[in-house]
C-alpha positions as CSV (number, residue, x, y, z in Angstrom):
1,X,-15.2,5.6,-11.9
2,X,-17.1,2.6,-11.7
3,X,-16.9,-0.6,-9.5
4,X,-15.0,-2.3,-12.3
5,X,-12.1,-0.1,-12.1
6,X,-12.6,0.0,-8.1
7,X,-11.7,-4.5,-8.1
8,X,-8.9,-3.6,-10.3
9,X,-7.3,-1.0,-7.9
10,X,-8.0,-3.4,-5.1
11,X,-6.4,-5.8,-7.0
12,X,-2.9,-3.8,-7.1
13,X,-0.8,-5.6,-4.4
14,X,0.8,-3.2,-2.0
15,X,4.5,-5.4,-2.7
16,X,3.6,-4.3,-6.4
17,X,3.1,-0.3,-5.8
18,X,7.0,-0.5,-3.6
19,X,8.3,-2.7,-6.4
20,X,8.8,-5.6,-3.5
21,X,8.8,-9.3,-4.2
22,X,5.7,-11.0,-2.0
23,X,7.6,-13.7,-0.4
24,X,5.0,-15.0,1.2
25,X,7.0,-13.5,4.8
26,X,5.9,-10.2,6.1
27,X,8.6,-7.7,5.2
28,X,9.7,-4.7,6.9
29,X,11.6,-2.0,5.0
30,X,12.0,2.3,6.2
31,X,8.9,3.8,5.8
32,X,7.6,5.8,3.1
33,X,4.9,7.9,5.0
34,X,7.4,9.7,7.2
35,X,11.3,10.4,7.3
36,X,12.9,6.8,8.6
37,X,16.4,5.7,9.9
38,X,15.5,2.0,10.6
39,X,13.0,0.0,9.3
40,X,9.8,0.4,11.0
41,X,6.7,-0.5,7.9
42,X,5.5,-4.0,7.8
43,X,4.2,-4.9,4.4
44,X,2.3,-8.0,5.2
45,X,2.0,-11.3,2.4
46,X,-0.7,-12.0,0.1
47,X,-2.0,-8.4,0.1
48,X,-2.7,-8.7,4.0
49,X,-1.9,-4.8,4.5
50,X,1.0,-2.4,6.0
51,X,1.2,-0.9,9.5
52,X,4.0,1.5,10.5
53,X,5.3,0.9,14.2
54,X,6.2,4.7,14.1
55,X,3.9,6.4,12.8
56,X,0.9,4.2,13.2
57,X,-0.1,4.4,9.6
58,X,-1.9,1.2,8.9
59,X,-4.7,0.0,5.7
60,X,-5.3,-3.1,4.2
61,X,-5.0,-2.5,0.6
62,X,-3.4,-0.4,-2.2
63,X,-6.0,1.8,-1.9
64,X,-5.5,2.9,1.9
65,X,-2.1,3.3,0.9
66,X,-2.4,5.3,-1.6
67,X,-5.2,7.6,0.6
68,X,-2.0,7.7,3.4
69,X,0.5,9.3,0.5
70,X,-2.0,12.0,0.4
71,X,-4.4,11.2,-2.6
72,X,-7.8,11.0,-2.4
73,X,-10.4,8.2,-3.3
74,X,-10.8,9.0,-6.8
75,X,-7.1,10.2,-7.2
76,X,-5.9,6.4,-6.4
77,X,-8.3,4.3,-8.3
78,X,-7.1,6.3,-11.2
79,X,-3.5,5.8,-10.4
80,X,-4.1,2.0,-9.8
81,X,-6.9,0.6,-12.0
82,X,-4.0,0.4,-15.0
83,X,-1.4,0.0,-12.9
């Protein structure tokens, strides 16, 4: 792993890994980190982060995101430096 492949990860927009559109508003959709009957994860625009008004989980990139599914550091560069 090098830092080459650690801009490309960051790179990976969290609207990309949920298979959203970024349309430029924050959206919220159920949450993926924990079992969800209404909406309650804000995926903020331009890459600005997530935050879960349930839960609490919260990061700013793909990275974090990936950290709060349960994989480690090197786990999600691997996953998102060809993503």
């Amino acid at each position: 792993m090098n830092n080459e492949e650690i801009q490309r990860a960051r790179q990976v927009s969290i609207h990309q890994l949920l298979g959203l559109q970024d349309n430029g508003r924050r959206q919220k959709i159920k949450c993926v980190f924990h079992k969800d009957r209404n909406p309650s994860l804000v995926i903020y625009p331009g890459g600005g982060g997530y935050c879960c008004f349930s839960c609490g989980k919260s990061g700013g990139d793909s990275i974090a995101f990936c950290k709060d599914l349960g994989l480690t550091f090197r786990e999600a560069i691997s996953q998102l430096k060809d993503f």
